[in-house]
PDB file with one MODEL, atoms N, CA, C and O in Angstrom:
MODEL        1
ATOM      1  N   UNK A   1     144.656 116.309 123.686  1.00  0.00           N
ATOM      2  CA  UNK A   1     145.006 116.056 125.076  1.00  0.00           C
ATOM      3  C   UNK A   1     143.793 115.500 125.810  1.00  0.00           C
ATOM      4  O   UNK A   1     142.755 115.920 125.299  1.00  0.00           O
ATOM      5  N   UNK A   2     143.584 114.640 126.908  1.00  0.00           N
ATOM      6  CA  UNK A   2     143.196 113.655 127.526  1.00  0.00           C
ATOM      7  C   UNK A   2     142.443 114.490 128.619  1.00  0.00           C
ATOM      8  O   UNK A   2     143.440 115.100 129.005  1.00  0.00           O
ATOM      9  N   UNK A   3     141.561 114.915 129.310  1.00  0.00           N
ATOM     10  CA  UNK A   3     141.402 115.327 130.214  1.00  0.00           C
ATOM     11  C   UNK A   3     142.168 114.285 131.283  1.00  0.00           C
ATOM     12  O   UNK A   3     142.605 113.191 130.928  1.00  0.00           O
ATOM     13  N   UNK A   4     142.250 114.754 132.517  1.00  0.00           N
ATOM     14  CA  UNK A   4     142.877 114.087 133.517  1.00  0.00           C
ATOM     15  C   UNK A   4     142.059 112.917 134.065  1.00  0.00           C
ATOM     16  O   UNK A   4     142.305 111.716 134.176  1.00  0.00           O
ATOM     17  N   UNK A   5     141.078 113.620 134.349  1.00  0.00           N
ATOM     18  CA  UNK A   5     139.741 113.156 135.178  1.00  0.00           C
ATOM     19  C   UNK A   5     139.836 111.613 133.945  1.00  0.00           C
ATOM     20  O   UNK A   5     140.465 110.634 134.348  1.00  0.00           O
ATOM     21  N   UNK A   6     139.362 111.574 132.920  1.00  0.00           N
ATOM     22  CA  UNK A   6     139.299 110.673 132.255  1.00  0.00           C
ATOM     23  C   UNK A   6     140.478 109.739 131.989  1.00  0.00           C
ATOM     24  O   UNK A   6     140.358 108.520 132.113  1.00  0.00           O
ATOM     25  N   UNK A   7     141.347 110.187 131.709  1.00  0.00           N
ATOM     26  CA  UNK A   7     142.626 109.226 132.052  1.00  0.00           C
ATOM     27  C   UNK A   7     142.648 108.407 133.448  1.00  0.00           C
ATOM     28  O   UNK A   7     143.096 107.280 133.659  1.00  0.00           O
ATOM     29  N   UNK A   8     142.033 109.307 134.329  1.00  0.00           N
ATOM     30  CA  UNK A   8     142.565 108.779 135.654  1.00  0.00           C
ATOM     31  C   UNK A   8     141.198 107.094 135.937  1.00  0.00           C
ATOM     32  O   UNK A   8     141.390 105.950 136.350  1.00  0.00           O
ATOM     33  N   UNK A   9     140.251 107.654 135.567  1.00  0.00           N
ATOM     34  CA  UNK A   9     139.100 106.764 135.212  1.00  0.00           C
ATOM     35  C   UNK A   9     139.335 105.236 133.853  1.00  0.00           C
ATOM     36  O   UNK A   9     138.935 104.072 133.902  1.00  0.00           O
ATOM     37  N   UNK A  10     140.135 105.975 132.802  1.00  0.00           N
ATOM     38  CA  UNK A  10     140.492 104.874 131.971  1.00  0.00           C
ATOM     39  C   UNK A  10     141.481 103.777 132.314  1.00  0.00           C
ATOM     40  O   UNK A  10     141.669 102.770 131.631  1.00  0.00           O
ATOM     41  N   UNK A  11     142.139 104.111 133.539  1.00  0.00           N
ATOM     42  CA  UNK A  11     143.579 103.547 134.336  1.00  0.00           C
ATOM     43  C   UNK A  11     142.870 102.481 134.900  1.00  0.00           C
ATOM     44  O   UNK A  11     142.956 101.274 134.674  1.00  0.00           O
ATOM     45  N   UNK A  12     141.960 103.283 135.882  1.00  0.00           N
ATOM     46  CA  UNK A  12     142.073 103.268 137.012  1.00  0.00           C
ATOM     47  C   UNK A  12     140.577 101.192 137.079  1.00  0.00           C
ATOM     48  O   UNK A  12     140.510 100.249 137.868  1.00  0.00           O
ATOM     49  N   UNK A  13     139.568 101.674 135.382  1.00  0.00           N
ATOM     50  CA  UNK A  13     139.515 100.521 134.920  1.00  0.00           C
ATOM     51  C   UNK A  13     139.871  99.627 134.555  1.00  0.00           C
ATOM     52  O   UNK A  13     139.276  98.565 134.737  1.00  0.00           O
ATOM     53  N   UNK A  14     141.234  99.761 133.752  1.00  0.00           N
ATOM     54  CA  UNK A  14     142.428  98.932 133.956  1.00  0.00           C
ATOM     55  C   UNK A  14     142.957  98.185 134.131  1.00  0.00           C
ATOM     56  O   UNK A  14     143.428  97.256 133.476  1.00  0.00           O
ATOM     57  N   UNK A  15     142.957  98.667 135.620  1.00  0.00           N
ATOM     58  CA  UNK A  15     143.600  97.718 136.532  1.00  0.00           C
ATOM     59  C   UNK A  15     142.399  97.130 137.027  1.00  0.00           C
ATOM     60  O   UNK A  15     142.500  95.937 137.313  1.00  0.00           O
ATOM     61  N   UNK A  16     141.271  97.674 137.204  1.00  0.00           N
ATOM     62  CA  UNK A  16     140.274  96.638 138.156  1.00  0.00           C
ATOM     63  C   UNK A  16     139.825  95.388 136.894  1.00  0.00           C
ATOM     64  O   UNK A  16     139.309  94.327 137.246  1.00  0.00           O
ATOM     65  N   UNK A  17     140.113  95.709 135.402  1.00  0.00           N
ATOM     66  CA  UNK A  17     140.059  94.706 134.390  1.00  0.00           C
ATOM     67  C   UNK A  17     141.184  93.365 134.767  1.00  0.00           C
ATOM     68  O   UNK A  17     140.918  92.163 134.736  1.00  0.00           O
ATOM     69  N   UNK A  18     142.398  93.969 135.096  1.00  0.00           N
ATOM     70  CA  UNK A  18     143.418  93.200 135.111  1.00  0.00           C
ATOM     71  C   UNK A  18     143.501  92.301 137.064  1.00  0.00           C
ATOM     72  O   UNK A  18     144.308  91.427 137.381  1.00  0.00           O
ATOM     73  N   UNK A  19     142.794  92.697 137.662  1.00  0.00           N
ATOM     74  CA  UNK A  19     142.559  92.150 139.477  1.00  0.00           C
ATOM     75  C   UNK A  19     141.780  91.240 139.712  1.00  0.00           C
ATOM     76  O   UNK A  19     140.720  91.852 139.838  1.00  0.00           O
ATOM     77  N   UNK A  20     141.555  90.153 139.865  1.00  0.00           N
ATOM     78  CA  UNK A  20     140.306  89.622 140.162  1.00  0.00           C
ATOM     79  C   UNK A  20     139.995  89.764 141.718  1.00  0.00           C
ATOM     80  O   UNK A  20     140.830  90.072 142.569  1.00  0.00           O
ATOM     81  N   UNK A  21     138.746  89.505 141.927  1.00  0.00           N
ATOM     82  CA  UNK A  21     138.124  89.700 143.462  1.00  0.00           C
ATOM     83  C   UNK A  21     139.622  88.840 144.607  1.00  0.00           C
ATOM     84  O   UNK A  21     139.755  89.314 145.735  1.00  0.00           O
ATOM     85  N   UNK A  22     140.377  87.917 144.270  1.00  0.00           N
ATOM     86  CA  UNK A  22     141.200  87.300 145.488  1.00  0.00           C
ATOM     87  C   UNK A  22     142.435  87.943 145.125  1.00  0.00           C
ATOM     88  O   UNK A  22     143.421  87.701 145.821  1.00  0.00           O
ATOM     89  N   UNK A  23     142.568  88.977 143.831  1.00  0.00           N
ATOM     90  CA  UNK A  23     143.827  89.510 143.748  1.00  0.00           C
ATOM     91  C   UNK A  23     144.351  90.681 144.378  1.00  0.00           C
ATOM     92  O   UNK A  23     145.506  91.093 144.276  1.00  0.00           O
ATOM     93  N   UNK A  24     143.517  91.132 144.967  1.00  0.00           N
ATOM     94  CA  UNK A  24     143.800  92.481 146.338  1.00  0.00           C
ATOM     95  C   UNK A  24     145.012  91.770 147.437  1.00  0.00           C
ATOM     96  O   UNK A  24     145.005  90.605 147.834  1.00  0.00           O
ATOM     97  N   UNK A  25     146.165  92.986 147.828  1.00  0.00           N
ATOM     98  CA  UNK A  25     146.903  92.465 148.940  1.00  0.00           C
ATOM     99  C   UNK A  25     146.725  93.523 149.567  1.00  0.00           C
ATOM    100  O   UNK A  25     147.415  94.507 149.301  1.00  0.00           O
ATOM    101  N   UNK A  26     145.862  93.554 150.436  1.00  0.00           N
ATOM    102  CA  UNK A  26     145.105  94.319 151.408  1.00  0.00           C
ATOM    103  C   UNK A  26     145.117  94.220 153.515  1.00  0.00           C
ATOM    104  O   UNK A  26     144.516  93.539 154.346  1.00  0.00           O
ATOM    105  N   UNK A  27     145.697  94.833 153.541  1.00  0.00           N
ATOM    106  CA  UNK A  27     146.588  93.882 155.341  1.00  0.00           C
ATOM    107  C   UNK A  27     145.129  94.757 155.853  1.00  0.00           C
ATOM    108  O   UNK A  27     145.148  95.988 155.882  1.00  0.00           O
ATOM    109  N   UNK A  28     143.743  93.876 156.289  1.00  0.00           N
ATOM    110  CA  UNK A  28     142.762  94.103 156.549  1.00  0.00           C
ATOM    111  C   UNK A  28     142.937  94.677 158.246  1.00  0.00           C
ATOM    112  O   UNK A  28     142.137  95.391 158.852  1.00  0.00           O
ATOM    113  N   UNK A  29     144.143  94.153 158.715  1.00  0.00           N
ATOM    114  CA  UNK A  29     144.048  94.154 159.851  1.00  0.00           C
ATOM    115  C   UNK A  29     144.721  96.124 161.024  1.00  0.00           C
ATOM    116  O   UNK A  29     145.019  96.435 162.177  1.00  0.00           O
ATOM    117  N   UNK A  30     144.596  96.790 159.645  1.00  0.00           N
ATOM    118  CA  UNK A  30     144.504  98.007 159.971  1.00  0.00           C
ATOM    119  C   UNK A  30     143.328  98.727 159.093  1.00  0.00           C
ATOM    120  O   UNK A  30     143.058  99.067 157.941  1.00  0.00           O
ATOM    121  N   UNK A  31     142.752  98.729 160.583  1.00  0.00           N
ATOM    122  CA  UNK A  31     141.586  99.593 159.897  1.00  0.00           C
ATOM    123  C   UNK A  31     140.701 100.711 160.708  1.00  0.00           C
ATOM    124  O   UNK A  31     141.011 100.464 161.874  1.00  0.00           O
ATOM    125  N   UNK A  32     139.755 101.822 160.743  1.00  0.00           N
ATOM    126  CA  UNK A  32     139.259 102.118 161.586  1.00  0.00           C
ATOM    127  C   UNK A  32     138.358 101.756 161.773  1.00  0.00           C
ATOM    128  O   UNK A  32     138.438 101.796 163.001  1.00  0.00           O
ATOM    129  N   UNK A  33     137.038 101.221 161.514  1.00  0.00           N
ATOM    130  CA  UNK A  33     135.815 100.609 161.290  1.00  0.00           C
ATOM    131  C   UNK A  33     135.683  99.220 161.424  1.00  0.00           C
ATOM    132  O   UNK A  33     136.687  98.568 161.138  1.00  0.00           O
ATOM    133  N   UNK A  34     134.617  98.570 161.815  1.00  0.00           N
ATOM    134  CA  UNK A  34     134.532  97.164 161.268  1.00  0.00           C
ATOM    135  C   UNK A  34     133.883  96.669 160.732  1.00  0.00           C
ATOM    136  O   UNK A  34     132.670  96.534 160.893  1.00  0.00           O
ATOM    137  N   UNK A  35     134.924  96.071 159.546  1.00  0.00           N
ATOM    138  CA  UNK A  35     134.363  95.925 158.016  1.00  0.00           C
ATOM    139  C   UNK A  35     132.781  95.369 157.976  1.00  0.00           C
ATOM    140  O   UNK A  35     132.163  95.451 156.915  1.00  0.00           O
ATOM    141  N   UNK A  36     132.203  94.851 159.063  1.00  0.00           N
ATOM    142  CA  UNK A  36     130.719  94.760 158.764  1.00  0.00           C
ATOM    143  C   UNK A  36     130.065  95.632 158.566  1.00  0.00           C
ATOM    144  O   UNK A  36     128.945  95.231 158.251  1.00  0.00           O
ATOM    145  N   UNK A  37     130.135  96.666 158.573  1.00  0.00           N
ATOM    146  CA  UNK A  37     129.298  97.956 158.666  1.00  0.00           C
ATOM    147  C   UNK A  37     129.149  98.361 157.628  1.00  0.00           C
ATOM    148  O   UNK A  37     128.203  99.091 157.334  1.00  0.00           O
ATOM    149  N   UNK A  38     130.294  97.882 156.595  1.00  0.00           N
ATOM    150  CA  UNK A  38     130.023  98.688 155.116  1.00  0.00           C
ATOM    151  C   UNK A  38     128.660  97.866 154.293  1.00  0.00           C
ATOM    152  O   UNK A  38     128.176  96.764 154.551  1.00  0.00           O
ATOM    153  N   UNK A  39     128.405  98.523 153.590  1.00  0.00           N
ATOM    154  CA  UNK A  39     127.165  98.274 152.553  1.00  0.00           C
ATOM    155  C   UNK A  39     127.781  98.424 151.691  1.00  0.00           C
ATOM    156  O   UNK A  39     128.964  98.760 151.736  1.00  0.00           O
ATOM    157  N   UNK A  40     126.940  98.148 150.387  1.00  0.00           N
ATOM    158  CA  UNK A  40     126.582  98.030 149.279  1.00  0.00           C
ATOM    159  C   UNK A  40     125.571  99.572 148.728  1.00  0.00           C
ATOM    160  O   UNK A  40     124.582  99.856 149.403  1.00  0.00           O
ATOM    161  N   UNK A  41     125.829 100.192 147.866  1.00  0.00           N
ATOM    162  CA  UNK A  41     124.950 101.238 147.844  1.00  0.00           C
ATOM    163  C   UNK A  41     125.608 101.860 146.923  1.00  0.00           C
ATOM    164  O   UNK A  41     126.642 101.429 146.413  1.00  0.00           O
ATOM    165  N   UNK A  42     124.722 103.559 146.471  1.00  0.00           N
ATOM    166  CA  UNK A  42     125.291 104.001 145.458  1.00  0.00           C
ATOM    167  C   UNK A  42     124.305 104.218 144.252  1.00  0.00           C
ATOM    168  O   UNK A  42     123.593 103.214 144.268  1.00  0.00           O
ATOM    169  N   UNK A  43     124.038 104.764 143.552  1.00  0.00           N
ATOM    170  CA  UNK A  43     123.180 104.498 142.112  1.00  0.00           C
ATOM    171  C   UNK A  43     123.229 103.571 141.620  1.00  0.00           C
ATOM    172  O   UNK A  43     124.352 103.108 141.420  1.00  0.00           O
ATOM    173  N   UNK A  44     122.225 102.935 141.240  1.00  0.00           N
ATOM    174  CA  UNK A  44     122.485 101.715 140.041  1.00  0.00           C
ATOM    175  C   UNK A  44     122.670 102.066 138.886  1.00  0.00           C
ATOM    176  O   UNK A  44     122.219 103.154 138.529  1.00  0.00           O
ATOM    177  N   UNK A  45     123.467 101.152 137.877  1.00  0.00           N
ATOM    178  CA  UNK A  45     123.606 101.258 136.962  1.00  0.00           C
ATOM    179  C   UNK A  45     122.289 102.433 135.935  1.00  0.00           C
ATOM    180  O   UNK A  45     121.064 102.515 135.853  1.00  0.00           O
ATOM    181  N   UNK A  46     123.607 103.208 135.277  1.00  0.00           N
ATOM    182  CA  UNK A  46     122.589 104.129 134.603  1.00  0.00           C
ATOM    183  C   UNK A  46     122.089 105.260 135.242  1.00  0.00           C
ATOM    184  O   UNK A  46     121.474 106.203 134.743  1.00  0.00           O
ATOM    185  N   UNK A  47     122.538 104.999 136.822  1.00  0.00           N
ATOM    186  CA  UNK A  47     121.862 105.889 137.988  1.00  0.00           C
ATOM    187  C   UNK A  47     122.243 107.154 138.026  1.00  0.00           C
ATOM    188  O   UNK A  47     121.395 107.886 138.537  1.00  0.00           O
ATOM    189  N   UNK A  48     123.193 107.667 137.677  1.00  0.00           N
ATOM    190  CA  UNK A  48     123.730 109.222 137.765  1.00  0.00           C
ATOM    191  C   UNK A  48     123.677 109.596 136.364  1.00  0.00           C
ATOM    192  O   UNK A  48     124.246 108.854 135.563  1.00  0.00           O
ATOM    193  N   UNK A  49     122.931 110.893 135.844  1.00  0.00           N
ATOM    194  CA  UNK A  49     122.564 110.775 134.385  1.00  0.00           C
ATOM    195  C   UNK A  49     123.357 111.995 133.588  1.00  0.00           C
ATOM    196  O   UNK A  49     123.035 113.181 133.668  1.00  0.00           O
ATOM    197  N   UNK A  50     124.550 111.428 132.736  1.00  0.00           N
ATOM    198  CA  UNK A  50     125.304 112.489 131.868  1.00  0.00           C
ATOM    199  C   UNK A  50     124.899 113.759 131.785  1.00  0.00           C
ATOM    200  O   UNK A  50     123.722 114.114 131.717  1.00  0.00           O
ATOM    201  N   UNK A  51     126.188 114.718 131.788  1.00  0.00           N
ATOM    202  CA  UNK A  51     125.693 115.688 131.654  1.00  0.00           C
ATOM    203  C   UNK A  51     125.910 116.351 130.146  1.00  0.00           C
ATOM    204  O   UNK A  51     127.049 116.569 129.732  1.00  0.00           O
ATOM    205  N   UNK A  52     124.864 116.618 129.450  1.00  0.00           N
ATOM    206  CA  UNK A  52     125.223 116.244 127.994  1.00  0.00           C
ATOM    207  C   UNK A  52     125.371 118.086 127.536  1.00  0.00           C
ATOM    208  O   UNK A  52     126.155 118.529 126.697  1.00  0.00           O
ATOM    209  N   UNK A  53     124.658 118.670 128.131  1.00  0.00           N
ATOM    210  CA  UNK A  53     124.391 120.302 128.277  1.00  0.00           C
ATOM    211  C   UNK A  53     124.323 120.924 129.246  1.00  0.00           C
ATOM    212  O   UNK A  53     123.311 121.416 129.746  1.00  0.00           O
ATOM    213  N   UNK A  54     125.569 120.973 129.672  1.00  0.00           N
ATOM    214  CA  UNK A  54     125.479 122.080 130.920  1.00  0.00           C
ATOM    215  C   UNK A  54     125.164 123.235 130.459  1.00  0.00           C
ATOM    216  O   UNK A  54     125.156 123.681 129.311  1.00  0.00           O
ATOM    217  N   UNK A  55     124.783 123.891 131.932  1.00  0.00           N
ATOM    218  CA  UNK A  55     124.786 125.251 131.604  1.00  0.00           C
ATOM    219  C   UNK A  55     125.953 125.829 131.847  1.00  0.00           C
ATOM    220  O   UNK A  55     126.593 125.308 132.761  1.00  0.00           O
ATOM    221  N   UNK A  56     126.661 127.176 131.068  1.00  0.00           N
ATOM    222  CA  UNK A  56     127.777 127.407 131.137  1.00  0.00           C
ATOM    223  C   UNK A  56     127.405 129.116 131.472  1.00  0.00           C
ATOM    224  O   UNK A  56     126.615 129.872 130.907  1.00  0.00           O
ATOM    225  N   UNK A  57     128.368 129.349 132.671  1.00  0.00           N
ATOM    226  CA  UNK A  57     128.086 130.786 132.808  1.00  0.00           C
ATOM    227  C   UNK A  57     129.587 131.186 133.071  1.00  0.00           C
ATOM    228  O   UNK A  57     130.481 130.342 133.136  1.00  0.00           O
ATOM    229  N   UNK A  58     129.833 132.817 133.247  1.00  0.00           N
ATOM    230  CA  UNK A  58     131.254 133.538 133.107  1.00  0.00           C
ATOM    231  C   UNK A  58     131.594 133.203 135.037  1.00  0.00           C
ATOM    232  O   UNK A  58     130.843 132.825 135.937  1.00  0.00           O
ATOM    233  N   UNK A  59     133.008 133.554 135.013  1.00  0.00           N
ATOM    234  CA  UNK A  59     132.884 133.606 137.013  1.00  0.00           C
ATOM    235  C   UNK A  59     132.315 134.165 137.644  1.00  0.00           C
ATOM    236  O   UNK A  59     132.048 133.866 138.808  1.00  0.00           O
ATOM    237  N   UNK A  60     131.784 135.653 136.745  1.00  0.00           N
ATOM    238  CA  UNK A  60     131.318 136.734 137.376  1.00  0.00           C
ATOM    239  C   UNK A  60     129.909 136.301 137.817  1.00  0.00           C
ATOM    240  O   UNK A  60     129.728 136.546 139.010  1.00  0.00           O
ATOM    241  N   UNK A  61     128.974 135.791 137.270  1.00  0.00           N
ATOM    242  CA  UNK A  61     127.889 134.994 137.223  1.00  0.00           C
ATOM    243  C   UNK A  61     127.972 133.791 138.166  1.00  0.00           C
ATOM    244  O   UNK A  61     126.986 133.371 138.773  1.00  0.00           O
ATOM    245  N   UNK A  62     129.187 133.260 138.261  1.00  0.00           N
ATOM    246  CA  UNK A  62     129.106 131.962 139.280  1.00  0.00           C
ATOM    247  C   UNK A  62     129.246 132.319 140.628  1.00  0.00           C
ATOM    248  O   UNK A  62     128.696 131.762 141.577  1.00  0.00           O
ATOM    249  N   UNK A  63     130.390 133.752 140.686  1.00  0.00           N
ATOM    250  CA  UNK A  63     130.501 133.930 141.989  1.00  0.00           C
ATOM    251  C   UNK A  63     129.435 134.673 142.840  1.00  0.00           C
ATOM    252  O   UNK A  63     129.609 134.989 144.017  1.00  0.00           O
ATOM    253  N   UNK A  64     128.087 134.965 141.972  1.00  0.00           N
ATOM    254  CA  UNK A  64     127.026 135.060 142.529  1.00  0.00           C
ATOM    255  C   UNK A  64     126.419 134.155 143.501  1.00  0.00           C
ATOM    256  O   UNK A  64     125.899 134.546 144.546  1.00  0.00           O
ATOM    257  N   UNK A  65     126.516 132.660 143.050  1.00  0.00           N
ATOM    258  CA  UNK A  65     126.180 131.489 143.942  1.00  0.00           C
ATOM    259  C   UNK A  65     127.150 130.353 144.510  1.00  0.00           C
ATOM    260  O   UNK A  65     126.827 129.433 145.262  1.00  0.00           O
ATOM    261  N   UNK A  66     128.304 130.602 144.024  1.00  0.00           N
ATOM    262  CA  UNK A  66     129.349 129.720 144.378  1.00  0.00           C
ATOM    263  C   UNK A  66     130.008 130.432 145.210  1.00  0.00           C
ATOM    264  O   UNK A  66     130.099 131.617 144.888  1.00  0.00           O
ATOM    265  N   UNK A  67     130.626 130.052 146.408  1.00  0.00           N
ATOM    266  CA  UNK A  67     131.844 130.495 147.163  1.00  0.00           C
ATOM    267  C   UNK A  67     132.638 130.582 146.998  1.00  0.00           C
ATOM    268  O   UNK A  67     132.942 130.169 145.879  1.00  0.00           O
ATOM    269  N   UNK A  68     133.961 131.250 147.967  1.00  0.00           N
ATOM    270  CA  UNK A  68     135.009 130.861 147.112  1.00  0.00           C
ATOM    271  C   UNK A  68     135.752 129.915 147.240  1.00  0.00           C
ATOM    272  O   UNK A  68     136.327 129.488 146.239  1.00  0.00           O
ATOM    273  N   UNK A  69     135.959 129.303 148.523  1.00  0.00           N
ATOM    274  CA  UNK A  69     136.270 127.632 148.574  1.00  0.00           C
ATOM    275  C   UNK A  69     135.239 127.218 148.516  1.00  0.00           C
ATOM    276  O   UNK A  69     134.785 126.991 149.638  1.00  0.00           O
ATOM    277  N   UNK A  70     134.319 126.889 147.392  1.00  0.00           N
ATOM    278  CA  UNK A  70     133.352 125.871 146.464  1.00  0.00           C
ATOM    279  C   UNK A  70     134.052 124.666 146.014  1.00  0.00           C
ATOM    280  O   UNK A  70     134.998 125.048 145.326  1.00  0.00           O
ATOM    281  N   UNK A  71     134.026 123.352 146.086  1.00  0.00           N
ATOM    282  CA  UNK A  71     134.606 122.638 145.786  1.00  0.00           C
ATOM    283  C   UNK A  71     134.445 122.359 144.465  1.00  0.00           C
ATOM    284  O   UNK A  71     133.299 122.130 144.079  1.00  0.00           O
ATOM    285  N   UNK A  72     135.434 122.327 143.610  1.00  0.00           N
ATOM    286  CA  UNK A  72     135.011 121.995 141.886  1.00  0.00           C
ATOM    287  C   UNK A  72     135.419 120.853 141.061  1.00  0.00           C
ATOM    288  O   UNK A  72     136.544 120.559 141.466  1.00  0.00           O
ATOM    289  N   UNK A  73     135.086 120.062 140.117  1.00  0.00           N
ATOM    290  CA  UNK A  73     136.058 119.477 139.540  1.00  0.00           C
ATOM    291  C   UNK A  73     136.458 120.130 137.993  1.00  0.00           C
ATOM    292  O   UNK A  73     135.657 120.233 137.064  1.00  0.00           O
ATOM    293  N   UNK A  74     137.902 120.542 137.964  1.00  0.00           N
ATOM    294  CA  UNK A  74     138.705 121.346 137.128  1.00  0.00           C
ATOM    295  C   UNK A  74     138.989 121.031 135.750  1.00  0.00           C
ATOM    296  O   UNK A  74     139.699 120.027 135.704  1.00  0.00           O
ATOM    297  N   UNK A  75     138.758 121.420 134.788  1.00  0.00           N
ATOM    298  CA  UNK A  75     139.182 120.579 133.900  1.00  0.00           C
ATOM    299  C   UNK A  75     140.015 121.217 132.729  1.00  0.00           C
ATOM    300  O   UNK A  75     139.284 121.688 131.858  1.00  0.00           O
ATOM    301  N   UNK A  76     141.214 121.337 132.516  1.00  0.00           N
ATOM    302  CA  UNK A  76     141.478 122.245 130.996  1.00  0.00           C
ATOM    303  C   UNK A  76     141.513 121.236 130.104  1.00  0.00           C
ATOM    304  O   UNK A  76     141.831 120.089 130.421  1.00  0.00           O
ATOM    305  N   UNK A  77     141.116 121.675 128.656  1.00  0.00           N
ATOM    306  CA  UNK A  77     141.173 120.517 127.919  1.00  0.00           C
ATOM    307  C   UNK A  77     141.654 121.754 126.625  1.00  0.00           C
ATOM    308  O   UNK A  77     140.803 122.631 126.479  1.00  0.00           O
ATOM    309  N   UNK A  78     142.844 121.873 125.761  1.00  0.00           N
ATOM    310  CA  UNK A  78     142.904 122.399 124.647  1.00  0.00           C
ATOM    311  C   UNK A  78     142.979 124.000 125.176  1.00  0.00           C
ATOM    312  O   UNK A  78     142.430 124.941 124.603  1.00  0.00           O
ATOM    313  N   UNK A  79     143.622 124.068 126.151  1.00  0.00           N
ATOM    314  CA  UNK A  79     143.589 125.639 126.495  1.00  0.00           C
ATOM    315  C   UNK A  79     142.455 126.401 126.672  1.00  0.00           C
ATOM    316  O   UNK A  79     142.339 127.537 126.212  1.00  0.00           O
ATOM    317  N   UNK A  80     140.951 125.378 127.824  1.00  0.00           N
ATOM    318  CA  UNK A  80     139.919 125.901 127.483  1.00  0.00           C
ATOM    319  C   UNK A  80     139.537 125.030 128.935  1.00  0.00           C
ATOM    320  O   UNK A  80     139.523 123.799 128.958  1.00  0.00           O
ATOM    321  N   UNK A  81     139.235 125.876 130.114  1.00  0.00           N
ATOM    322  CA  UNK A  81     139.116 125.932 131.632  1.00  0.00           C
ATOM    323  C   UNK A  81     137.863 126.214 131.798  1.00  0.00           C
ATOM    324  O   UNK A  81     137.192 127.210 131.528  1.00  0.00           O
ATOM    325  N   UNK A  82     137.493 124.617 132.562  1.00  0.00           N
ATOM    326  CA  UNK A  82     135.735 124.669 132.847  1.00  0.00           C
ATOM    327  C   UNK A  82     136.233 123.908 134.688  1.00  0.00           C
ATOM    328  O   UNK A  82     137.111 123.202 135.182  1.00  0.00           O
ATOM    329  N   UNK A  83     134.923 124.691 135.130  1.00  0.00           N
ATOM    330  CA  UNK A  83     134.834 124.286 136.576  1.00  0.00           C
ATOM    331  C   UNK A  83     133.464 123.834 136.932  1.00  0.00           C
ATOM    332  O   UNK A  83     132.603 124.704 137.060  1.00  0.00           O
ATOM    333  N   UNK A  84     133.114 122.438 137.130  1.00  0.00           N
ATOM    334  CA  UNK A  84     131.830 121.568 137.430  1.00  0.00           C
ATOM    335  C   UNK A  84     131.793 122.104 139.224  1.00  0.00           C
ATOM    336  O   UNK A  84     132.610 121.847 140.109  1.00  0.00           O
ATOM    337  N   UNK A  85     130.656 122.831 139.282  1.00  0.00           N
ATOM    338  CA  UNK A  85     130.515 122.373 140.820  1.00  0.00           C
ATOM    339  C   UNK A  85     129.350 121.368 141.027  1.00  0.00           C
ATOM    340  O   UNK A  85     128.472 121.089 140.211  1.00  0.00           O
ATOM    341  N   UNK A  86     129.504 120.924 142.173  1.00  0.00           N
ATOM    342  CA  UNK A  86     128.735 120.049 142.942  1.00  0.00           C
ATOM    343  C   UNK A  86     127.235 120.354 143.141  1.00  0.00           C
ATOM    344  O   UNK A  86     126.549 119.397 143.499  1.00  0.00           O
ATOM    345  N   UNK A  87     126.656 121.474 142.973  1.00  0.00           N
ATOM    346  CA  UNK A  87     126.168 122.140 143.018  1.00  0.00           C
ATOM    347  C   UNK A  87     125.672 123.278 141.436  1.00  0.00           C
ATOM    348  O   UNK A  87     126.486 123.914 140.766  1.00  0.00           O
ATOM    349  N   UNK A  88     124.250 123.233 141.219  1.00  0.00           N
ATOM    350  CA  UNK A  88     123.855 124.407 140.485  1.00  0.00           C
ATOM    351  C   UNK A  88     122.588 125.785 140.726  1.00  0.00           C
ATOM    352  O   UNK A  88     122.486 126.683 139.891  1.00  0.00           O
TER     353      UNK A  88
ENDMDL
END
């Protein structure tokens, strides 16, 4: 089974494989902002660095430093429930 997160990422390339830059139908003319304001930004390539070894602790251990609306990203994969926080 697929994690989600990764499916949703393998799609979601996809389609930006299959769009070119004039293929957006985008009605610009609702918006809240104006579009000059946005930048360019973000890590560069390579910039956010895998996480190849987390550290893995029980809840009892997390809910030492995590809250309880901690925001997480969830993942079951094979009947086996891991929670990434934002935060270590």
């Amino acid at each position: 089974m697929i994690p989600r997160v990764c499916f949703l990422a393998t799609l979601s390339g996809c389609l930006m494989a299959q769009l070119g830059p004039g293929d957006w139908r985008t009605d610009l003319s609702k918006k809240a902002i104006d579009l000059t304001e946005l930048r360019r930004g973000g890590p560069p390539k390579d910039g956010i660095p895998s996480i190849d070894n987390p550290r893995l602790v029980d809840t009892t251990t997390a809910s030492s430093w995590l809250s309880p609306k901690e925001p997480v990203l969830a993942i079951d994969l094979n009947g086996q429930a891991r929670a990434y926080p934002s935060k270590s």
